[in-house]
Each structure stands twice: as C-alpha cells, then as structure tokens.
NUVEX-329662 format. One record per residue (C-alpha): residue in one letter; x, y, z. Coordinates in steps of 0.02 Angstrom, whole numbers. Layout:
{nutor->A | east->X | north->Y | up->Z}
...
***
This chain:
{nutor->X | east->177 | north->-1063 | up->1633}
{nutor->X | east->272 | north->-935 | up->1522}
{nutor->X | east->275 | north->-771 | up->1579}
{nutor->X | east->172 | north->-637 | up->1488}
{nutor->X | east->322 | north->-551 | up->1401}
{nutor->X | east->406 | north->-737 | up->1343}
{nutor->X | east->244 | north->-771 | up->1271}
{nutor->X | east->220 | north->-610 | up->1166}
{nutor->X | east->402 | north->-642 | up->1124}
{nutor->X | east->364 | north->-834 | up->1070}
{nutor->X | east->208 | north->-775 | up->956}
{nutor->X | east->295 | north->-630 | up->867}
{nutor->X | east->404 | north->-754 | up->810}
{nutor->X | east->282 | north->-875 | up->758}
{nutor->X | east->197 | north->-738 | up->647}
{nutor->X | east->381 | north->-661 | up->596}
{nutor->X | east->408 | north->-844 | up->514}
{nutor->X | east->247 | north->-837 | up->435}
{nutor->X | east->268 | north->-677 | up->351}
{nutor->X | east->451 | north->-688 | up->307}
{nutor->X | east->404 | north->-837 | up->227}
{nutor->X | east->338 | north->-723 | up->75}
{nutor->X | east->395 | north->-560 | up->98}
{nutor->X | east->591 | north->-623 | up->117}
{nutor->X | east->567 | north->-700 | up->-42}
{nutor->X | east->510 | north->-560 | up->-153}
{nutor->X | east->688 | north->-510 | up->-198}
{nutor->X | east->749 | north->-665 | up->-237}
{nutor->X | east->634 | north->-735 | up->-364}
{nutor->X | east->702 | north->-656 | up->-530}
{nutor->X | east->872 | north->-744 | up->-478}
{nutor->X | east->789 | north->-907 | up->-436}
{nutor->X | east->722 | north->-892 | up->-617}
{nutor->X | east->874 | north->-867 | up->-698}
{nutor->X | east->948 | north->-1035 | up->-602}
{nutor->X | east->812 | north->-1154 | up->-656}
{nutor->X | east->788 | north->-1078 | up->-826}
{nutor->X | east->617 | north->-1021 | up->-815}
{nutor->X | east->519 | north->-867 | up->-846}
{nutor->X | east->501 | north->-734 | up->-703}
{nutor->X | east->304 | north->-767 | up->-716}
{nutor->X | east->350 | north->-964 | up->-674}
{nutor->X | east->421 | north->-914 | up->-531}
{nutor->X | east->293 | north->-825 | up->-457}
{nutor->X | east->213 | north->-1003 | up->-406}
{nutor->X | east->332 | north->-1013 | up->-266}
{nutor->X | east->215 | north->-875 | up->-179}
{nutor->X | east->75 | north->-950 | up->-230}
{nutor->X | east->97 | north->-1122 | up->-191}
{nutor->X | east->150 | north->-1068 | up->-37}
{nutor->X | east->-20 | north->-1003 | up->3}
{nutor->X | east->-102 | north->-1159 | up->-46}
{nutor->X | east->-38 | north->-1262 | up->88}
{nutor->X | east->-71 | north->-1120 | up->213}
{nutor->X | east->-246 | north->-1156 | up->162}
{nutor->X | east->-247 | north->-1328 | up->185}
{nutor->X | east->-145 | north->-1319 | up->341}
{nutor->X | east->-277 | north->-1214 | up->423}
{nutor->X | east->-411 | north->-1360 | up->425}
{nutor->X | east->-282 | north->-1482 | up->494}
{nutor->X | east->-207 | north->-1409 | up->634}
{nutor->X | east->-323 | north->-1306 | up->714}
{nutor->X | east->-460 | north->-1489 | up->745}
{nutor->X | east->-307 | north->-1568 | up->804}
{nutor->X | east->-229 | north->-1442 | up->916}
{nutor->X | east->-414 | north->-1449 | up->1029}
{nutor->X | east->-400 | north->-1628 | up->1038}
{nutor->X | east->-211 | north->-1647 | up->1082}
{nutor->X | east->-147 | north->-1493 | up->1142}
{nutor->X | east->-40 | north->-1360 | up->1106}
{nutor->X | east->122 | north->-1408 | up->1127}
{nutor->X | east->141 | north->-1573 | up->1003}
{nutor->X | east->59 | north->-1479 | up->856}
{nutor->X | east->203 | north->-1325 | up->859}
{nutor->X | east->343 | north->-1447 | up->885}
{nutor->X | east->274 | north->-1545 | up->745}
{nutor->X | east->244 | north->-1362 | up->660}
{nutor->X | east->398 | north->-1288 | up->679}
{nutor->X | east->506 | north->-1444 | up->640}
{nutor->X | east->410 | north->-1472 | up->478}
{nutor->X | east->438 | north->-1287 | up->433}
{nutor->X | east->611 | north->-1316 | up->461}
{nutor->X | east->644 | north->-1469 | up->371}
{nutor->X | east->565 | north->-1408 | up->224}
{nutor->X | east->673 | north->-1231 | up->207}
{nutor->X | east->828 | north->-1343 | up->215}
{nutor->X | east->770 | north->-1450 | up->88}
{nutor->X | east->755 | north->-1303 | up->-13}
{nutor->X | east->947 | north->-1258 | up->-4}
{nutor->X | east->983 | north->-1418 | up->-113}
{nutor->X | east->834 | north->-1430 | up->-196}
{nutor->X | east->874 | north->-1498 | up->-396}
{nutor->X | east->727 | north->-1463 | up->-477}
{nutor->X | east->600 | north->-1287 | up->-502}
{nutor->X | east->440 | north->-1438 | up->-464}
{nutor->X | east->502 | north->-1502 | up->-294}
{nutor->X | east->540 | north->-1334 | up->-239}
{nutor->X | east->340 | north->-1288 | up->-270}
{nutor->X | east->304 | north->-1465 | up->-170}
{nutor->X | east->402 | north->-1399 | up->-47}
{nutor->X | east->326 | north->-1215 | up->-8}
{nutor->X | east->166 | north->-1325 | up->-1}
{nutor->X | east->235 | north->-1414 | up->122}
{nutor->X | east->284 | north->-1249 | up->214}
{nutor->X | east->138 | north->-1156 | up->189}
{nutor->X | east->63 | north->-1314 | up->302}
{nutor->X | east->161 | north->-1290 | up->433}
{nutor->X | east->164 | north->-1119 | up->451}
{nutor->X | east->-12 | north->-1124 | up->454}
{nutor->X | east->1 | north->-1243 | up->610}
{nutor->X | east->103 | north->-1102 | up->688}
{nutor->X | east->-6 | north->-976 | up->663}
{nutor->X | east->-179 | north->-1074 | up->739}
{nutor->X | east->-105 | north->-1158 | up->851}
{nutor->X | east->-4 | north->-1014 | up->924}
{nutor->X | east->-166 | north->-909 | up->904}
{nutor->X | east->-265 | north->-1057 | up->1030}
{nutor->X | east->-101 | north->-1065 | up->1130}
{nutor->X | east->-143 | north->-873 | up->1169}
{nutor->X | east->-328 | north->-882 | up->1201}
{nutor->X | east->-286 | north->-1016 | up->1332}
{nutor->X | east->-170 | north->-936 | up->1433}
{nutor->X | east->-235 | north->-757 | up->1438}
{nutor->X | east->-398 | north->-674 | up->1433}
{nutor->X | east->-466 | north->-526 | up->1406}
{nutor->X | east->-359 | north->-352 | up->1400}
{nutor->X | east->-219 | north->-453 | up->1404}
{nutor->X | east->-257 | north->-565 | up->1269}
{nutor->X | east->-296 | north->-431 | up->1171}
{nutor->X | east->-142 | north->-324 | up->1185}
{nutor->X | east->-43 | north->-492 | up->1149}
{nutor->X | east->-130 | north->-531 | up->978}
{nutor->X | east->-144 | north->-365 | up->945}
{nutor->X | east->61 | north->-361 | up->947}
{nutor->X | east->68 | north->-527 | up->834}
{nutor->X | east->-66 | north->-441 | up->713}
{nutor->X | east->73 | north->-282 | up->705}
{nutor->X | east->214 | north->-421 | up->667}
{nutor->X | east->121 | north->-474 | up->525}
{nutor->X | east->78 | north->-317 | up->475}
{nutor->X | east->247 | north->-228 | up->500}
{nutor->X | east->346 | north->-361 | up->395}
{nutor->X | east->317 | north->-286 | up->226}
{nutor->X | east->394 | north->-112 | up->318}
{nutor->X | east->582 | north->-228 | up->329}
{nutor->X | east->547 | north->-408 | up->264}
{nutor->X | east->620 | north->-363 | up->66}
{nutor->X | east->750 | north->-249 | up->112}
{nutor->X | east->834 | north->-412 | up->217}
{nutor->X | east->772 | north->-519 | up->82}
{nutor->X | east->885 | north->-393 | up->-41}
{nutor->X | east->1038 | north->-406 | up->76}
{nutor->X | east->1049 | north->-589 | up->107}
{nutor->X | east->1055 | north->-621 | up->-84}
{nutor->X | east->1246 | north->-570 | up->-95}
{nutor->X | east->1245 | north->-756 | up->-53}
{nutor->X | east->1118 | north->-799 | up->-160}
{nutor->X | east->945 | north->-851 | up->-186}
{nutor->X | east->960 | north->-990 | up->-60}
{nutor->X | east->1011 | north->-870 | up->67}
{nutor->X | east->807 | north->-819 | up->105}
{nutor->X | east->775 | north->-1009 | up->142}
{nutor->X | east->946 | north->-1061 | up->271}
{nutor->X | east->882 | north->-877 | up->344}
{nutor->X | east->727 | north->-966 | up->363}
{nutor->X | east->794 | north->-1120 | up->430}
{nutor->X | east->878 | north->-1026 | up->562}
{nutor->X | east->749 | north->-932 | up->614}
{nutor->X | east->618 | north->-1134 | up->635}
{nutor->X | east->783 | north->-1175 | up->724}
{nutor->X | east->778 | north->-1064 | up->875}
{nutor->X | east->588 | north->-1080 | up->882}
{nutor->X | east->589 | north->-1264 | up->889}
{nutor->X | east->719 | north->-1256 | up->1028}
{nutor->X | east->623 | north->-1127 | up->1101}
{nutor->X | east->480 | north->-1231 | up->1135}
{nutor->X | east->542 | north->-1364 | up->1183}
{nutor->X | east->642 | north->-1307 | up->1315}
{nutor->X | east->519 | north->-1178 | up->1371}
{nutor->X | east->339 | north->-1219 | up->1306}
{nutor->X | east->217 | north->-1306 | up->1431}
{nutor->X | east->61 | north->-1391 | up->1374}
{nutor->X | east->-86 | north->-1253 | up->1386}
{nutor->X | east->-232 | north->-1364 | up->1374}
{nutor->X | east->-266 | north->-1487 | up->1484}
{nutor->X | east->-345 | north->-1649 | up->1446}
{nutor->X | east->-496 | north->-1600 | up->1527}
{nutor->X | east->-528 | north->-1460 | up->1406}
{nutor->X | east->-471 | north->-1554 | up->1256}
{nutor->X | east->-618 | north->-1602 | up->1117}
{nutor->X | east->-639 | north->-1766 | up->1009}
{nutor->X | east->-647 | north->-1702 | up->838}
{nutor->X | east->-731 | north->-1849 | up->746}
{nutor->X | east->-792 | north->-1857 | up->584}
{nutor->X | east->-990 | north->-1829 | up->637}
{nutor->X | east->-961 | north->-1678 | up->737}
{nutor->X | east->-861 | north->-1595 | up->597}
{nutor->X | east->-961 | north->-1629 | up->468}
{nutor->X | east->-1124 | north->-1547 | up->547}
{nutor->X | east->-1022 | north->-1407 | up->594}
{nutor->X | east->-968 | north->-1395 | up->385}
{nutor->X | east->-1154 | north->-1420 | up->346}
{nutor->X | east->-1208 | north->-1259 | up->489}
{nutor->X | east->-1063 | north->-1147 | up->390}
{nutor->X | east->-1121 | north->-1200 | up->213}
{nutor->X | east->-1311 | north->-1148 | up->272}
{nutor->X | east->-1254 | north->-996 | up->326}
{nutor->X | east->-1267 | north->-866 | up->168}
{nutor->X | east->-1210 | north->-735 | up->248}
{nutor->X | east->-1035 | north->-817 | up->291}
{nutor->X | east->-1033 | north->-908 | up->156}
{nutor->X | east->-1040 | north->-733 | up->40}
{nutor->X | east->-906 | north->-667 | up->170}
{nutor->X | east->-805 | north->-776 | up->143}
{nutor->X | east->-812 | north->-759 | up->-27}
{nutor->X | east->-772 | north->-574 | up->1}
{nutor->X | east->-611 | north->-621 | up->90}
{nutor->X | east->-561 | north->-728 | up->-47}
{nutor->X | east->-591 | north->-612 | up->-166}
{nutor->X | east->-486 | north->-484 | up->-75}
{nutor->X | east->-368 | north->-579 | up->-47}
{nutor->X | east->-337 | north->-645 | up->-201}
{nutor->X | east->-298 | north->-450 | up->-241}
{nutor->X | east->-167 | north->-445 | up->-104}
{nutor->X | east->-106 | north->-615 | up->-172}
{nutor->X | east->-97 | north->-583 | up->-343}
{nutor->X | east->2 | north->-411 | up->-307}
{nutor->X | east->113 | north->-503 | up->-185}
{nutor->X | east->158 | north->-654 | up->-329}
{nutor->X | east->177 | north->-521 | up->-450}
{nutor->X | east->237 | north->-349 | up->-381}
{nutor->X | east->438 | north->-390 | up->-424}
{nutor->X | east->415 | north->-418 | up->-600}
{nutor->X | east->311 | north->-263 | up->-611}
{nutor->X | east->429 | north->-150 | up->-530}
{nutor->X | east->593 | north->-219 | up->-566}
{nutor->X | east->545 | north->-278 | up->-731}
{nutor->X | east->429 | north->-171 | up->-825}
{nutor->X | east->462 | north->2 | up->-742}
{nutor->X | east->632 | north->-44 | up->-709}
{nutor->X | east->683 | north->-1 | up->-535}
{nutor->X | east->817 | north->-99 | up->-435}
{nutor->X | east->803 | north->-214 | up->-297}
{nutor->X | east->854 | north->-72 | up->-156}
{nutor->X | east->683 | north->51 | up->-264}
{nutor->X | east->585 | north->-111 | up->-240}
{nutor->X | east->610 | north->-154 | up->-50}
{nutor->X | east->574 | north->29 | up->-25}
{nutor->X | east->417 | north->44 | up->-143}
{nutor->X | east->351 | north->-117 | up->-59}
{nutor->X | east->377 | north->-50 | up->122}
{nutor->X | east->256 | north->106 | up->69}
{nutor->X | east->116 | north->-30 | up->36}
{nutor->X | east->129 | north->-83 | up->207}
{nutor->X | east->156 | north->60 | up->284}
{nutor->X | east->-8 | north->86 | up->200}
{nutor->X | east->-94 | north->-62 | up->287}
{nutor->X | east->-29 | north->-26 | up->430}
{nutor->X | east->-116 | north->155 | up->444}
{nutor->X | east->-294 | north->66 | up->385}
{nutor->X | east->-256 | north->-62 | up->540}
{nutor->X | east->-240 | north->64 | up->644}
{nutor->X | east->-380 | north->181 | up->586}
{nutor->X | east->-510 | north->28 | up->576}
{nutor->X | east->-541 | north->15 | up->768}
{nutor->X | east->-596 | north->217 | up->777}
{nutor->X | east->-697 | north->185 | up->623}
{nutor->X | east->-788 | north->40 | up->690}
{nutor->X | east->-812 | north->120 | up->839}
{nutor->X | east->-891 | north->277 | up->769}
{nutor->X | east->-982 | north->205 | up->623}
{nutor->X | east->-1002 | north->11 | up->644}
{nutor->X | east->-970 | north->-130 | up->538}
{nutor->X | east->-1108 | north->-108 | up->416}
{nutor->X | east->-1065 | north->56 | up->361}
{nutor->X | east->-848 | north->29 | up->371}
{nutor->X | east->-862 | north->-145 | up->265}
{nutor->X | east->-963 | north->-70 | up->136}
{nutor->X | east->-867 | north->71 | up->120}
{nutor->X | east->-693 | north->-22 | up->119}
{nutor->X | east->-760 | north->-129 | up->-29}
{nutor->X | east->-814 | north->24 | up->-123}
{nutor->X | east->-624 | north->99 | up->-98}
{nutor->X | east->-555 | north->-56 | up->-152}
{nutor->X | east->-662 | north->-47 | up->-311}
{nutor->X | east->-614 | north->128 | up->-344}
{nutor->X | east->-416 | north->105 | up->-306}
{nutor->X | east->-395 | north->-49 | up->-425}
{nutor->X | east->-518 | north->75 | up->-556}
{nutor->X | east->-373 | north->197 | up->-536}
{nutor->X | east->-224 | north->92 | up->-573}
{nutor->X | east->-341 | north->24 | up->-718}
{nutor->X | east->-345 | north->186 | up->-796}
{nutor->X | east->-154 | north->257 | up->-766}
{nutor->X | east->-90 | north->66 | up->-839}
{nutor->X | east->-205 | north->105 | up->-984}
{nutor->X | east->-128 | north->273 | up->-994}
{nutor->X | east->37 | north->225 | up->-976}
{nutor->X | east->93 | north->347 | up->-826}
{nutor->X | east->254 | north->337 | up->-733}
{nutor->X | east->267 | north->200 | up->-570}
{nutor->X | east->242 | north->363 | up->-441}
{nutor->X | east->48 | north->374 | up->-502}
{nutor->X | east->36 | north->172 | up->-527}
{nutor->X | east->106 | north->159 | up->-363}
{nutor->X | east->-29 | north->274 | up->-287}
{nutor->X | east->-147 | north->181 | up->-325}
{nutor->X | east->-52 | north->7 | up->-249}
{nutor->X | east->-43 | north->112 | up->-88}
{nutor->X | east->-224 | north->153 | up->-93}
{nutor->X | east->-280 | north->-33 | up->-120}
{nutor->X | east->-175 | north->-74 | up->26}
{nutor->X | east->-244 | north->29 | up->151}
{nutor->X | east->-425 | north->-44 | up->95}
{nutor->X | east->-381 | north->-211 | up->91}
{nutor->X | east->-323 | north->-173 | up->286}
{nutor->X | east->-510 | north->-107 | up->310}
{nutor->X | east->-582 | north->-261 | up->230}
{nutor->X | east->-489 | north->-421 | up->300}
{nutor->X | east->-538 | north->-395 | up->487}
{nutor->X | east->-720 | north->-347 | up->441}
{nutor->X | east->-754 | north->-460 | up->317}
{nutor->X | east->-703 | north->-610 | up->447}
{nutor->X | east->-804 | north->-544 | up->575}
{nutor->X | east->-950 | north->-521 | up->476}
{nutor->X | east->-930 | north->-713 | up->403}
{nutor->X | east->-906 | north->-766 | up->600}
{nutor->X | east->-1044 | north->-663 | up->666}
{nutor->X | east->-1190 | north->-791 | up->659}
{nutor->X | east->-1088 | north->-961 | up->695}
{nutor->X | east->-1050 | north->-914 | up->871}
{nutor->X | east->-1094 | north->-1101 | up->917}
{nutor->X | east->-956 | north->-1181 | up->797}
{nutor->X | east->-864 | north->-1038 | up->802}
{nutor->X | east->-681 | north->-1131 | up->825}
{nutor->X | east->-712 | north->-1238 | up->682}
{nutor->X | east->-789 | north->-1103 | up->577}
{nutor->X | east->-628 | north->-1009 | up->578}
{nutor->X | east->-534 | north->-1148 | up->497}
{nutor->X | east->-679 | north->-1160 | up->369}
{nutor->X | east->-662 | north->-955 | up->335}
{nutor->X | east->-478 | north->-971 | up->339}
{nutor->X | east->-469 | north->-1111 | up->216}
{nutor->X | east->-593 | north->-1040 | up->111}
{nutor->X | east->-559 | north->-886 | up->89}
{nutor->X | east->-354 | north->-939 | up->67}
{nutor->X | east->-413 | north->-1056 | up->-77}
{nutor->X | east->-519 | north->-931 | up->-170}
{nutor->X | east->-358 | north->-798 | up->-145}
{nutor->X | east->-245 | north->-950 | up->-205}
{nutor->X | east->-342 | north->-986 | up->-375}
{nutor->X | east->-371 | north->-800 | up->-413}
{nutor->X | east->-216 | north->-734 | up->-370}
{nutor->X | east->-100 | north->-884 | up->-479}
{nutor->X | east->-217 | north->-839 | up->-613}
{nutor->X | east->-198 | north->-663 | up->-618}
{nutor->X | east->-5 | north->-673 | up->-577}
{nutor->X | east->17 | north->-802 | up->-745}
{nutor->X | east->-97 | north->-704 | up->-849}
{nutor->X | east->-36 | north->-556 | up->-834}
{nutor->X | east->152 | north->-611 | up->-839}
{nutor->X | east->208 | north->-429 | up->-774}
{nutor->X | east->98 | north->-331 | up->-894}
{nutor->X | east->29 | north->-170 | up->-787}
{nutor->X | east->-116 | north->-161 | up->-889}
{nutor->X | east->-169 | north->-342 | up->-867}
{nutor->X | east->-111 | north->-360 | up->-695}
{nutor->X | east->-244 | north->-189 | up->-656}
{nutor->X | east->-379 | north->-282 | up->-760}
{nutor->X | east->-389 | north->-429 | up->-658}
{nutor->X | east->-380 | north->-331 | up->-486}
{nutor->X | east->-508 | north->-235 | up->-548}
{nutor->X | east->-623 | north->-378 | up->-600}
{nutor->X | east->-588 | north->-452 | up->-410}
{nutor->X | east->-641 | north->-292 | up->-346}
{nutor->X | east->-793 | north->-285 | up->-445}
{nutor->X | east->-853 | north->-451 | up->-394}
{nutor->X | east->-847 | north->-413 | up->-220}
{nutor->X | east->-966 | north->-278 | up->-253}
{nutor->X | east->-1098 | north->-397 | up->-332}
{nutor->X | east->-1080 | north->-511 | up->-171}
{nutor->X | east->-1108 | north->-377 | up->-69}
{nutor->X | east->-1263 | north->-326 | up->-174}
{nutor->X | east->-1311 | north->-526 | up->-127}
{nutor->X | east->-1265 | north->-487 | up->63}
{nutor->X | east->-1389 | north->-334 | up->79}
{nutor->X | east->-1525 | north->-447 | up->-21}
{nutor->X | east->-1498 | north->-560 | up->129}
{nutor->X | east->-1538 | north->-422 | up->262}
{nutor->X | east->-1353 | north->-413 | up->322}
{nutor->X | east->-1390 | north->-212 | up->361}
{nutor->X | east->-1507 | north->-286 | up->497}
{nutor->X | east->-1464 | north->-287 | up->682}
{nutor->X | east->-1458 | north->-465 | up->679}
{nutor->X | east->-1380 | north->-551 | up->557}
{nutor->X | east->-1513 | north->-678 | up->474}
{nutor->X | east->-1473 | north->-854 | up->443}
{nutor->X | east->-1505 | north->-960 | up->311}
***
C-alpha cells in the first residue's frame, strides 16, 4: 500500500496532466494556426474537442474501474494519454490533431475518476479529505503557472506543449507500474451490466432536480469553456497584449477561483447551500452583464478584465454547489450518477462553449453576449429549481 504522502504525490500529478492539458496550450494556439493555415478561431477546437472526450471518458472509465480495479484502468489511462501527445508531435494534418485531443480528453478523464476512486479506497475520512482537497488546489492552481510554461516552451515551438506532455504520461505510467498496487479487491468489485446501468440512467433522468443541476453546471461551464477556447485571441489579438501580458492576465483569473474555492467552505458553513448557489448564479449573471456593457462601450482590457476576474470567482462558487445539489437526492446510485453529472454537464459546456468560441471569432462584444445569454439561462433553471421545492429541507424527487 502507498504511503499517504506517495499517494498525494501520485494524484497531484494525475490532476497536473489534466489541467496542463488546456492551460499549457493556451499560448501556443495562434502559432499552431499559422502552421496549418487556419484561422485563430479554427484553432480554438483543439480546447474544445479536448473537452468532448473528457466527457465521454467520464462514462467509460469510472463503470469499469468498479468492476476491474484500479490499477488496469490508469495504466491503460496514462499510456493512452501518452500515446496520443506523441502522436501529436508529427501529426500532418489540423483534423487528426482534433481526433487526437479527443482521444486525450478520454484518457485524462480515466485519470481523473479513476484516481478520484483510487483515493476513496484507500483513505477515509479527514484524510481523504485533505488528500482531494490538495488535488482540487492542483487543478485549481494551474491557471496561476500552466501559460507562463506554456509561453516558455514555445522557443521550440508549438509542439513543445505536447512532448512536455508526453513526458510528464511518461513518468506517471512508470510510476504506477512500479509503485501502484491494486486498491480494490475482487470482493468489492461490481458487475456493471447493461440492466443495472440503465435503471440507474432512468432514476437520474426522473430526478428534476439533478437533472436542472446539471443543466446549471453545463451552463456554467460552458462559460468557463468558452472563455478558456477563446481568451488568447481576445487578449493577444484584439487588445493586443503579448504572450508574457497574457500568461499573467490569465493567472489573475485563477487566482480569482482560487479565492472563491477557498471562501465557499465558510460560506456554506454560515449560510448553506440554498442561499450560496443562488447567490453565486446571480453574481455570475451580473459579472458577464458587466463585461456586456464595457465590450459595448469599448473600454480598455483593465475594466474588461474585471469583469473576467469577477466571473471567475463565481464560477468557483457555482461548480462545487451545483454538483452537490444535482447529487443530493441519488444517494443510492450515487457512483454512477457522478459519471452521468460529469458527462452531462461536460457535453452541455462542450456544445455551448465551441459555439460561442466560433461565433464570436475573438469579437469582445460577441464573446460577452453569449456569456451573458449562458448566464441568463441559468437563472431561468433556477426559477424551474425553486418551482420544484429545491428551497425545502429535503430535496423532492420527481
């Protein structure tokens, strides 16, 4: 068994591969344009497609990680992460490379689930906790440093990102296989057939309350998404700052999130989930409002920025809520469930997000207008939520 330390170690690398997978990238995307001949707003699909086969990922791995273990699913993971980064370095064409952040999205999804699982059966309580919460502050602390390596390594070129990458799948795969015991013994593990998941889709889909949840999460998420696909071309393109401005302007945003992570516990504590979630939804509403207005008005990238850094620090409010809130009433699928959120929720952020990022094509103005449509929506759902009795101790079911 891996000692407490080697397995915080082992998951902050996990997540680190998952995040630098987009973050790392930012940076490079206006050169990877000019190499394939395409337009800076085509290139944006490599974050999105990306996200797409998180998404998919998410319902794959997780079903088959209880019914085989731990251990084949991240060796299978992280050596399908890897092989697909290398393929990158000589990929000939702008159409496989999109096939191929699929591909990786997949398996970086199997990283993060089954890495997650890997966690909850090893530890328990307090010290599960302090371990995910560490992961969580990977993922979140990324944006802070992610770019700014992202803007270094391209002295070798765009490629350099993706062999970073590959390095990176290498010493986890290695990792875990000299070091990573099987954590769930066959005793434990679950036949996931066909029946069983398909009443335990049918319980989710019944649910309204998670079902509008997770609609909230896709929704916001979309808005992280889209601004993620197309915060380069804004910056670098329209307002015209460099790539050093950039990696610095996109470490405020998460310096951002990470302040609403770390304010959401107290808040939760003192006010509760029905009063934070709201809230956070309204903020959202009136942050992407905001940037509306100052794109419409034309101000300078400090003001439009302000208003970037405010939607990130309600987004942080909103993601761990909203989930909770969608998992609240399927405590008896509740494994299962969180691949069905997950997936959801990434697929809804997928399709809003690409069409916001290729609408917009770098435009301020129309880049605010879809955000703030996003926003808006998630206000009518949570009209549809309260309808529903969601304000209620117990959260009704369908």
């Amino acid at each position: 068994m891996l000692a407490t330390w080697e397995l915080t170690a082992l998951l902050g690398l996990m997540m680190a591969m998952s995040a630098f997978a987009i973050d790392i990238m930012l940076p490079a995307l206006h050169d990877m344009a000019t190499w394939f001949g395409i337009s800076d707003t085509r290139t944006e699909l490599v974050i999105n497609m990306y996200f797409l086969g998180f998404a998919v990922g998410q319902l794959f791995f997780g079903p088959l990680s209880d019914q085989i273990g731990r251990r084949v699913p991240l060796l299978v993971s992280a050596l399908g992460y890897g092989l697909a980064v290398l393929l990158m370095l000589f990929v000939p064409s702008f159409g496989l490379l999109l096939v191929l952040r699929f591909v990786q999205g997949a398996f970086a999804s199997g990283l993060r689930a089954t890495g997650t699982a890997l966690v909850r059966d090893t530890l328990h309580g307090e010290a599960m906790a302090r371990i995910l919460s560490f992961a969580f502050m990977v993922l979140l602390a990324s944006p802070l440093f992610a770019p700014a390596i992202g803007v270094a390594l391209l002295r070798w070129g765009w490629h350099a990102p993706f062999g970073f990458m590959g390095i990176l799948a290498g010493v986890l795969l290695t990792w875990l296989l000299l070091r990573l015991p099987d954590t769930l013994p066959p005793e434990r593990r679950t036949v996931q057939n066909p029946a069983h998941l398909w009443r335990a889709a049918r319980a989710f889909w019944t649910t309204r309350t998670s079902v509008a949840f997770t609609l909230i999460l896709g929704l916001s998420y979309g808005v992280l998404q889209a601004y993620l696909a197309s915060a380069a071309q804004i910056v670098k393109t329209h307002f015209g700052l460099s790539n050093e401005a950039f990696a610095v302007a996109f470490a405020a945003g998460g310096a951002a999130q990470v302040v609403g992570t770390l304010l959401n516990g107290s808040l939760i504590t003192r006010l509760g989930l029905r009063r934070v979630l709201p809230a956070a939804l309204g903020l959202l509403c009136a942050a992407t409002t905001y940037l509306l207005s100052v794109s419409l008005l034309k101000s300078s990238f400090l003001l439009f920025w302000l208003g970037v850094l405010l939607m990130f620090f309600s987004i942080a409010l909103i993601f761990p809520n909203a989930n909770s809130a969608a998992l609240e009433p399927l405590g008896g699928i509740a494994g299962f469930a969180s691949s069905l959120v997950g997936f959801g929720s990434t697929a809804l952020a997928f399709l809003f997000g690409t069409t916001i990022g290729q609408l917009s094509a770098g435009d301020p103005q129309r880049f605010a207008l879809g955000l703030w449509l996003l926003s808006g929506t998630n206000l009518l759902v949570l009209a549809w939520v309260w309808r529903l009795g969601w304000t209620r101790s117990r959260v009704p079911r369908a």
